[in-house]
N, C-alpha and C positions, 0 to 999 in steps of 0.2 A: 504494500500500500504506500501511494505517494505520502512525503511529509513535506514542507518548505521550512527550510532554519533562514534566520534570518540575525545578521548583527547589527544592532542596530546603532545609533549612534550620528549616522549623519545626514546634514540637513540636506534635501533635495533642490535637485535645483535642474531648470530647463524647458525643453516643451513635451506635451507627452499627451499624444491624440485618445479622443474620446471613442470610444466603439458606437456603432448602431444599440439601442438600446434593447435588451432581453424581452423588456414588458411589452415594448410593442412588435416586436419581431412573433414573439408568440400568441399575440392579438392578430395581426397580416398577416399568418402564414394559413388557418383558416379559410380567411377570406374567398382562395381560391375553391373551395368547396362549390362558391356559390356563381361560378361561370363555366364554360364548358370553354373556354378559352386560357388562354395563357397567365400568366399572372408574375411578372416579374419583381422581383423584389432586390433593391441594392442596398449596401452597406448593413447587409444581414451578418450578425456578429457572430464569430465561430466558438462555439457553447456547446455542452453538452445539454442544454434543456432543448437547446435550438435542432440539435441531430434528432434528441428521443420527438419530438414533434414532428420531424421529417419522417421519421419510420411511424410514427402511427398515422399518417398522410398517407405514409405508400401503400398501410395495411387498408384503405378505404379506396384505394384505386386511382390515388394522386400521384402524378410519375413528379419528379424531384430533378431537376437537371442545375450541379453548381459549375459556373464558370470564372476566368481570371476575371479579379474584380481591376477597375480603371483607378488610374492615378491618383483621383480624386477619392476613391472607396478605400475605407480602412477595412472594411468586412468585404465578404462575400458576393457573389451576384446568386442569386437560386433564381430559377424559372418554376413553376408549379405548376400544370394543371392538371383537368380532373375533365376531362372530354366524356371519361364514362367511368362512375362510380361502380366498383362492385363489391362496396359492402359498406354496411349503416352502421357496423357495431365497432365499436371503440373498446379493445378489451382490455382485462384490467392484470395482463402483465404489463403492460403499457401506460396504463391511465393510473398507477399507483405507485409509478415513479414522478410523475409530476399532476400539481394541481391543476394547470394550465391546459390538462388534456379535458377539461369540462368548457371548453369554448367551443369544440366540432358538434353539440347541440344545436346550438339555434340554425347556423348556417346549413347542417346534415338535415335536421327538419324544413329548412325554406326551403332546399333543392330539392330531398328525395322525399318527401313527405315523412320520413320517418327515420330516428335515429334511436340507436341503442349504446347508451355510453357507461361505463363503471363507476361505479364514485370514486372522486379523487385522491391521491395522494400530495407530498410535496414539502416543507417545511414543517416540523414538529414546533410551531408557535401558537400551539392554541386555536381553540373550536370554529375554522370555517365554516358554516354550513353553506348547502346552496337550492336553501327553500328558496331565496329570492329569484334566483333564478329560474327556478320549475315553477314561479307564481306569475314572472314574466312573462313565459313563455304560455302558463294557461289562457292568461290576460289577451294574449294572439291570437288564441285559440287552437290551441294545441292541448289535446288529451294526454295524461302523466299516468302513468306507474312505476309502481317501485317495486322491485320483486331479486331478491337473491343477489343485493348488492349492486345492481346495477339501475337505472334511468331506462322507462323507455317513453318517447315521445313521438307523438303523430300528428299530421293536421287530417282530420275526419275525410277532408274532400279532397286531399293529395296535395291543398297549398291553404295557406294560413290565413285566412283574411283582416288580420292585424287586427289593431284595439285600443286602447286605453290604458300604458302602465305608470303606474306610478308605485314608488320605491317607500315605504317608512324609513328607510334608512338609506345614505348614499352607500352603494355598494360599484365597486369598478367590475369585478366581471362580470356581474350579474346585465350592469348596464350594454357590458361589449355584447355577450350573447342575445339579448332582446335587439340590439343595434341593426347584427347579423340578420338575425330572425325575421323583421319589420322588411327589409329594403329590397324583397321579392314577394310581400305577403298582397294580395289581392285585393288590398282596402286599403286606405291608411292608418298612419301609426302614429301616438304624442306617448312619449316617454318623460314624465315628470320628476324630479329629484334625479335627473340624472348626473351621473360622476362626472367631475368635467377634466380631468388628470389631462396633462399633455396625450397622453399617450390614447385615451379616447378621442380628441382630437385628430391625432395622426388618422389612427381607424376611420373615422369618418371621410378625411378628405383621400385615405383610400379608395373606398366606396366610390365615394363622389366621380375617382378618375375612373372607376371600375360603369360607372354611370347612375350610382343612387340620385334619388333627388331626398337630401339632407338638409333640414333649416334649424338655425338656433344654434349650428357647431359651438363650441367652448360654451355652454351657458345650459343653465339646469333644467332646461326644457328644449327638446328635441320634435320636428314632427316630421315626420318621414312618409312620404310618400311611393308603395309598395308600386316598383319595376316587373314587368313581368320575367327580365333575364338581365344578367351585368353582363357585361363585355370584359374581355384583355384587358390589361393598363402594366405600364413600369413605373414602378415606385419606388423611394429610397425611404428607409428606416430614420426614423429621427436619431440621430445625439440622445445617449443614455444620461440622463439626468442624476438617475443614483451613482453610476458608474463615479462623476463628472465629479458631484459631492462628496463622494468617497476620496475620492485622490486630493481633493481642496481642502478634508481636512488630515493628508498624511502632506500635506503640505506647511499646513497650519501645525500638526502636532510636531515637525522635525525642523521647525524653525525656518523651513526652509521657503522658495520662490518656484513658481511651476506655472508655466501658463500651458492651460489647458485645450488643446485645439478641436474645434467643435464645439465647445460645451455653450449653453447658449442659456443665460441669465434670467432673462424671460421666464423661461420653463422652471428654473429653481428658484425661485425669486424668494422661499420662504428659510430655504438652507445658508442662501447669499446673505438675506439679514440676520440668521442666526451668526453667522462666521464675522459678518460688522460687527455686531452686539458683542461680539467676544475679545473685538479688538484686533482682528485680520485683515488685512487690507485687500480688499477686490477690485479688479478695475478691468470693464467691457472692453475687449480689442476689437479690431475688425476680426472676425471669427476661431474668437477665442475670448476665454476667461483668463487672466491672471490674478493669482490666489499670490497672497507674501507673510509671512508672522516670523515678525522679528523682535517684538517686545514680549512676548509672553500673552497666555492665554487668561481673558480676563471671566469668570464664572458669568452663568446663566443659568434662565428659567426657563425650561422648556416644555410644552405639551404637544405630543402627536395630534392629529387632526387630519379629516379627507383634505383632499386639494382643494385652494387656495393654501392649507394648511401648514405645520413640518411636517414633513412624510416620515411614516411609523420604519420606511426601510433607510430610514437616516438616522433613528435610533440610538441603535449599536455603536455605531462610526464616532455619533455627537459626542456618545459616552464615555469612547475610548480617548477621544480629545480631551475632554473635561478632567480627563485623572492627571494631568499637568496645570489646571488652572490657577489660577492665584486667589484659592477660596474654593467656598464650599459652592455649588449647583446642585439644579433641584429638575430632573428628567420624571415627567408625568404619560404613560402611555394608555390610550384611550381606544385602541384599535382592537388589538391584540390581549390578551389576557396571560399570556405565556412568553411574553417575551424580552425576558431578562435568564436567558439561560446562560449568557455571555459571563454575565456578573460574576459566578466562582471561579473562573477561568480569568476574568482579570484581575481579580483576588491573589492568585498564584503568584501572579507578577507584582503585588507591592501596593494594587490600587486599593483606596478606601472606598467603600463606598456600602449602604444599608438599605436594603428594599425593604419597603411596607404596601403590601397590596400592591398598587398599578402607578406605586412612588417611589424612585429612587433617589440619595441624597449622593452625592457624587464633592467628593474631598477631594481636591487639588495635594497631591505628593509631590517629597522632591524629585524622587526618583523612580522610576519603571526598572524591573529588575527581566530580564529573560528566566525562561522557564518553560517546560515543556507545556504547553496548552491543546485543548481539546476543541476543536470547532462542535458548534450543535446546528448551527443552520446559516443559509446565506450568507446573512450581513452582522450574523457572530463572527463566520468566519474573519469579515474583513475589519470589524475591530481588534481581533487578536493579531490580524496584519498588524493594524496603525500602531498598533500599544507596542508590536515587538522591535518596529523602524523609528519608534524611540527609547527604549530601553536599554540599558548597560548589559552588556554581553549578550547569551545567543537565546534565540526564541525558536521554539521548535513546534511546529503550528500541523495536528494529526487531525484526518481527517476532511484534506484538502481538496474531497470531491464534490462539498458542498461551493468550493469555491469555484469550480469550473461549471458548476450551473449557470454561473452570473458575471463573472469576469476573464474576458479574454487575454490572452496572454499577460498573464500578471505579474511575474517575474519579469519577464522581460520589458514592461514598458516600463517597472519601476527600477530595474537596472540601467537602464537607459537615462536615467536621473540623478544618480548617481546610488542608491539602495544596493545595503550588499545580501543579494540573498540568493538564495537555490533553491530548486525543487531536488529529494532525493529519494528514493524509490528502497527499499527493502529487496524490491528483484533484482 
C-alpha cells in the first residue's frame, strides 16, 4: 500500500496549476447519458473517482474514448457517448466505491425510462441520505422503489413529464440529479431551493451547450424547460475550487508564496475571505490566484455552510492551518455530522485542539511535530498533507488512496514548489 512521507519545513514558493475540478467532472461525465451523441469533455482531471465513473459509464453502454489533452489542458480530453445504452443498472461493486455513482438516476431515467442504481458509497463522514433525491425525482414523476439495496426508478409512460421540486433543505446532488432528470422530461420543470455551488453552474451551462433550455443559472430557483433530445457539445471542466483552496492554504500554513494558475476567486470567494481574515494576502492575477503568508496566521471563527457559504470540504484544510495560528479559533460544522475524524491524527502531531458536538476549538502551537498519521477521508487526507509541509521532521501520511480520489498528481505539483516529499509503496 502507497504511503507519502513528507519533511517538512519549507516555505513554498512559485506557480502551481489548478486541475479541472473532481465535483464537477463527476456531475458532466453523466451528462452524456442523456444524448445519443458525443459528449466531449476537456480539462477532465486524472482521478481515481474520475476512472471508477468511467467504468461504470462503460458498464451502461457508454464507450469512453481519452485523448492528448492541448496546451492549454492540465487534464484530460475524454469523448463519451452512449449512441445505444444497454443497461439501466448501476451495480453496487461499482456504486459502493463512490457516492457520486447516485447521479446516473435522473439522466438513466430521462433517457431510458428507467434506471436501477445501488445505494451509495464514498466518504465515511456521516449520514448522506438521498430521500431528497428519490422525492425529486417522484416530484417529475417518476415511480420509486427500494428493494435489496438498490433504487429502482421509472417514468410510467417511458418519459417524465417534469413538475414542481422544491428542496426543504439545499442539497447539491440531489439538485444535479433533478437538473438531469427535468431537461428531456415532456413538460416543464421549477426547481426551488436549489444549490447554487459553482459546480451546478458548470452543469447547467453544460446542458445548455448540450441544448437545455435552463433559466435562473446561479440562483435558487431554476425552470427548465423539458427538450425532447440534447445534442453533442465540447466542454471544458471548471478550475477545482477545493483543489485551489487546499494548496492556498499549504501556502498560507508554510509561510510561503504560490500563485495559483487557474484558480478563479469568484468561485471561492468564501475561503478567499477566510484566508484575509487570517491575515494572508490574496491578490486576483490575470488567470491566476496569488496566495503569500508571511507574518503568521492570525485565529478565526469559522462555520460551514451550503454555497455562498465556507465549504464543509474546506474544513479539514482550515483546521490544519489554524494549528499555527497566533491564538485560539473556533471551527463550527453544520453539514456533516462526522467530520472531525482528522482531529486525533493531528493530535499525533503536537496540535491542540477539543471537539464538543459539531465545535471545534482549534489552539495555535508553536510547533507541528511529524509523525506517522492515518488519512480517514478526502480532505483529512489533505490536512495531514498541510500539517506535515509544516512540521519539524518526517510525516508519514497511510492510507493515500483517499487522496487520489480528489487530487491529481500531488507530489508532484507540490514538488514543483519547492515541498520535499515522496510517495513510497510497501511493493
Amino acid at each position: 500500500m502507497d504511503r507519502i512521507l513528507i519533511r517538512g519545513g519549507n516555505a513554498l514558493a512559485g506557480r502551481l496549476p489548478i486541475s479541472g475540478a473532481k465535483n464537477a467532472a463527476l456531475t458532466l461525465m453523466p451528462c452524456a447519458l442523456l444524448s445519443e451523441e458525443p459528449l466531449t469533455l476537456r480539462n477532465l482531471p486524472r482521478l481515481a473517482d474520475v476512472d471508477t465513473f468511467g467504468h461504470l459509464l462503460n458498464q451502461l453502454g457508454v464507450s469512453t474514448l481519452v485523448e492528448g489533452a492541448r496546451p492549454e489542458d492540465f487534464g484530460r480530453v475524454m469523448t463519451l457517448r452512449a449512441n445505444r445504452l444497454t443497461s439501466t443498472v448501476a451495480p453496487y461493486d461499482i456504486v459502493r466505491k463512490m457516492r457520486a455513482s447516485i447521479l446516473v438516476l435522473g439522466p438513466l431515467v430521462a433517457r431510458a425510462g428507467e434506471a436501477t442504481v445501488s445505494l451509495p458509497g464514498g466518504c465515511a463522514i456521516g449520514n448522506r441520505p438521498i430521500d431528497l433525491h428519490l422525492k425529486a425525482l417522484e416530484a417529475l414523476g417518476a415511480e420509486i422503489e427500494l428493494a435489496a439495496g438498490y433504487v429502482r426508478a421509472t417514468a410510467p409512460k417511458g418519459r417524465l413529464p417534469g413538475g414542481r421540486v422544491h428542496f426543504p433543505i439545499v442539497s447539491v446532488g440531489a439538485t444535479e440529479n433533478a437538473i438531469m432528470a427535468a431537461v428531456t422530461a415532456s413538460g416543464p420543470t421549477r426547481i426551488d431551493n436549489a444549490a447554487r455551488e459553482p459546480e451546478i453552474v458548470d452543469l447547467c451551462r453544460c446542458l445548455v451547450a448540450m441544448g437545455a433550455a435552463i433559466e435562473g443559472i446561479g440562483t435558487e430557483t431554476l425552470e427548465i424547460e423539458g427538450r425532447e433530445r440534447l445534442h453533442g457539445a465540447t466542454y471544458a471542466v471548471m478550475p477545482d475550487r477545493i483543489e485551489a483552496g487546499s494548496y492556498a492554504c499549504a501556502a498560507a500554513i508554510t509561510g510561503g508564496a504560490l500563485e495559483l494558475v487557474g484558480a478563479r476567486a469568484d468561485e471561492m470567494r468564501a475561503t478567499v475571505d477566510a484566508l484575509i481574515a487570517a491575515g494572508v494576502t490574496v491578490e486576483e492575477r490575470p488567470g491566476a490566484l496569488y496566495v503569500a503568508a508571511k507574518n503568521g496566521i492570525a485565529p478565526l471563527e469559522l462555520s460551514t455552510a451550503p454555497y455562498p457559504g465556507f465549504a464543509t470540504d474546506m474544513q479539514a484544510q482550515f483546521m490544519a492551518l489554524l494549528t499555527r495560528a497566533n491564538g485560539a479559533s473556533v471551527l463550527t460544522e453544520t453539514i456533516f455530522e462526522n467530520r472531525y475524524m482528522h482531529v486525533p491524527e493531528l493530535a499525533r502531531m503536537g496540535a491542540d485542539i477539543r471537539v464538543s458536538g459539531r465545535t471545534a476549538v482549534v489552539r495555535g502551537v508553536d510547533r507541528l511535530i511529524g509523525a506517522p498519521v492515518m488519512a480517514t477521508d478526502l480532505r483529512a487526507s489533505m490536512s495531514l498533507i498541510l500539517a506535515g509541509l509544516a512540521a519539524q521532521g518526517e510525516t508519514q501520511v497511510n492510507r493515500v488512496y483517499h487522496l487520489d480520489r480528489g487530487y491529481e498528481r500531488l507530489e508532484e505539483k507540490l514538488s514543483a514548489v519547492g515541498a520535499n516529499i515522496e510517495r513510497v509503496s510497501d511493493g
